[in-house]
C-alpha positions in Angstrom: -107.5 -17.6 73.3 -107.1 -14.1 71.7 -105.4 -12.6 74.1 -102.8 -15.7 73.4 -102.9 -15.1 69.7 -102.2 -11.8 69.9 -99.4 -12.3 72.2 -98.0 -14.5 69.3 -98.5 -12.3 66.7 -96.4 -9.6 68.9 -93.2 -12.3 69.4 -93.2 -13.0 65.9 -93.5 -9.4 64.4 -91.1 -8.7 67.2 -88.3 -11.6 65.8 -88.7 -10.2 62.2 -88.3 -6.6 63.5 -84.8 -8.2 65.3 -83.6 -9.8 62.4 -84.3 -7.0 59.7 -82.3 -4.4 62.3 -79.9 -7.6 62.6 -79.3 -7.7 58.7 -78.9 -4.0 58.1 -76.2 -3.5 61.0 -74.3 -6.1 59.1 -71.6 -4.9 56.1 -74.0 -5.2 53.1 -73.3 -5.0 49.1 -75.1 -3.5 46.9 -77.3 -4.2 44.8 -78.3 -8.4 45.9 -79.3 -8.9 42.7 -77.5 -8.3 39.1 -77.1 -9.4 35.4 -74.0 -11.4 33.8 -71.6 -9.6 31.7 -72.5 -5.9 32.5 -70.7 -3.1 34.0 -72.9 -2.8 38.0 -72.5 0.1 40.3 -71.6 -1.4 43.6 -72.3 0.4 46.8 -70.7 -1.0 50.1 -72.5 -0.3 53.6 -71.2 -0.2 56.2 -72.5 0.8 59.8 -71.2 1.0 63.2 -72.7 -1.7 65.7 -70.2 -0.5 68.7 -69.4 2.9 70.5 -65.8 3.4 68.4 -65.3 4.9 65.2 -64.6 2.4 62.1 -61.9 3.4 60.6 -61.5 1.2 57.7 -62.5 -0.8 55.5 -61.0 -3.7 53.3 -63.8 -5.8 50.6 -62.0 -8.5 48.6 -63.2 -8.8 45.3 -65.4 -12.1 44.2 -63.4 -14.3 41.9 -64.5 -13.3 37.9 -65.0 -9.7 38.8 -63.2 -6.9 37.0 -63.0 -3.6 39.3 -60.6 -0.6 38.5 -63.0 2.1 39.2 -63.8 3.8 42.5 -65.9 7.2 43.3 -63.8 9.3 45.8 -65.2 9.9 49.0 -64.2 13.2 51.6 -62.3 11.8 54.9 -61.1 8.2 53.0 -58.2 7.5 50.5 -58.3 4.3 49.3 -56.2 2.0 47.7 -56.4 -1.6 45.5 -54.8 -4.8 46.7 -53.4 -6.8 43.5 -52.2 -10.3 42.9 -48.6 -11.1 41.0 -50.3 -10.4 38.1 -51.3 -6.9 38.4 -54.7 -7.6 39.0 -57.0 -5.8 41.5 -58.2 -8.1 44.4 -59.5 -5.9 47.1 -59.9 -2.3 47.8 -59.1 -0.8 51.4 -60.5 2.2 52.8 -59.0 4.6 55.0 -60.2 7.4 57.0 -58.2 10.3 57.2 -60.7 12.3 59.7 -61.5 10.0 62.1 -64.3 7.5 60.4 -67.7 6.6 60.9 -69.0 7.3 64.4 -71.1 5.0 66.7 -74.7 4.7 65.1 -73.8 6.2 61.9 -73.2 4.6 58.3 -70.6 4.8 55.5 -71.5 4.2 51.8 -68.6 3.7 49.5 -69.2 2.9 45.8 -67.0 1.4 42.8 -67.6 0.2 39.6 -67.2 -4.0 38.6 -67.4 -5.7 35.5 -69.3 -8.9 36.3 -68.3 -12.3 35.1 -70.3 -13.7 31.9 -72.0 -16.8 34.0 -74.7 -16.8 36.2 -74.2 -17.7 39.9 -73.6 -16.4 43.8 -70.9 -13.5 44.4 -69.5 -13.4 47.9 -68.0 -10.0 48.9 -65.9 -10.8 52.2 -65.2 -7.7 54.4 -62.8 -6.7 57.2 -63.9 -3.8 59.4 -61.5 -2.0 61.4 -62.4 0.1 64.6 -60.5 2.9 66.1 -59.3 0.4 68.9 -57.7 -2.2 66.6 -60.6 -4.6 66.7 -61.2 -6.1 63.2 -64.3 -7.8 62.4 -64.7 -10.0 59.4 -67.6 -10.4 57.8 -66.5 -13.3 55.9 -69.0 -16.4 56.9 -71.9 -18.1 55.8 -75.8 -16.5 55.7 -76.2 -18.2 59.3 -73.4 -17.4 60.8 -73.4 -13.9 63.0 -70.8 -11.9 60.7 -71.8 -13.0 56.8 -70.5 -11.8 54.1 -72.8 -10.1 51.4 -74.1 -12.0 48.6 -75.1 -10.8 45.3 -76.6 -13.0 42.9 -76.0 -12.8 39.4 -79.0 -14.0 36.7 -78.6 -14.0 32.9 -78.3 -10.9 30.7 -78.6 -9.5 27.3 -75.9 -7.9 27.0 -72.2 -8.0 27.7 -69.4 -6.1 29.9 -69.1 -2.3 28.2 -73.2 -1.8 28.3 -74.3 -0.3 31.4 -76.2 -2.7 33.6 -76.3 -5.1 31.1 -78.3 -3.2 28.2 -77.2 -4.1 24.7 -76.8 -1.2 22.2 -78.8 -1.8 19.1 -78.4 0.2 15.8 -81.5 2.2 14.6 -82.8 0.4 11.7 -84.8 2.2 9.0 -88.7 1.5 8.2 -89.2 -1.4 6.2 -90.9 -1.2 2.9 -94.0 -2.5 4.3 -94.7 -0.2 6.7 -93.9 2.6 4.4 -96.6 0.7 1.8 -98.8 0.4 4.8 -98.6 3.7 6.0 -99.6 5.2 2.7 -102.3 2.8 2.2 -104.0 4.3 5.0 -103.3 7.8 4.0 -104.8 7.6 0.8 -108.6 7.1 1.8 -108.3 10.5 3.6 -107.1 12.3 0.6 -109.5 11.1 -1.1 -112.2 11.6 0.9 -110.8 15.7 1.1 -111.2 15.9 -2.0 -114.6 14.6 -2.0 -115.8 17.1 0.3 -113.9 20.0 -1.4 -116.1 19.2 -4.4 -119.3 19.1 -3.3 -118.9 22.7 -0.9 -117.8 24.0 -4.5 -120.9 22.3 -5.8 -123.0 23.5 -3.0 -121.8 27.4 -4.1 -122.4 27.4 -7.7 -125.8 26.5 -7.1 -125.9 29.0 -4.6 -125.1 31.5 -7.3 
């Protein structure tokens, strides 16, 4: 009976293990979660599940986020997909010295406003290996090549506040806590003084 226990507790422990490794081999966003309105630091993951180089990487932006900024990596240009508008839809990253290698990672980062409403952003992906092959990680959280999902809760601020922070103006002390403040200082004083008198007392009869 224990020896059967334990041999469930191993299967178990060793299908979590597989999913977790599962999970992090896929192209992830980051952070999963976020607040509405603010400016979030995105960082894209992406490893390399097979024995040829990825070399590049296309992430279409969720519909109600603003992106136009992007921190340079060494080895990648990249570049921004727009609409007919002008607007920025994806961003595609190239390698220009031969990409990320079999069992090694990429991180590349950007900047996005996030919409003003709470909800589920889904960041689809294309992946692009030395021999052509293009994996999208565009499906559902069941499906074997999911696209990342962020969720967005409520927030106190708006878009131009990092991470959602509002910026409030100092404001001075108010007239009661001044009051209050000297309220309390006023027993001390007093009770200096007190003290100064007697240990002049205290010498004059000493003299």
């Amino acid at each position: 009976m224990k020896m059967t226990k334990w041999m469930s507790s191993v299967l178990v422990a060793g299908a979590v293990l597989t999913l977790a490794q599962a999970a992090q081999a896929h192209v992830n966003v980051y952070p999963k979660e976020t607040t509405t309105g603010s400016y979030e630091k995105y960082s894209v993951r992406v490893p390399v599940e097979k024995d040829v180089n990825t070399t590049k990487v296309k992430l279409e932006f969720p519909a109600g986020v603003k992106v136009n900024s992007v921190q340079p990596i060494p080895g990648w240009t990249y570049e921004f997909e727009k609409d007919k508008d002008g607007v920025n839809t994806a961003l595609v990253w190239t390698a220009t010295e031969g990409g990320i290698k079999a069992h090694e990672f990429q991180e590349f980062a950007f900047v996005g406003a996030n919409p003003k409403e709470e909800g589920q952003l889904a960041w689809k992906a294309y992946q692009t290996y030395a021999n052509g092959e293009v994996v999208e990680w565009t499906g559902d959280k069941d499906s074997k090549t999911p696209a990342s999902v962020t969720t967005i809760k409520a927030g106190v601020g708006e878009a131009g506040h990092e991470h959602g922070q509002e910026q409030k103006p100092a404001t001075a002390p108010s007239t009661e806590t001044a009051s209050a403040g000297s309220n309390n200082t006023l027993p001390l004083v007093l009770s200096g003084l007190a003290l100064l008198i007697s240990i002049v007392g205290l010498f004059r009869k000493k003299a």
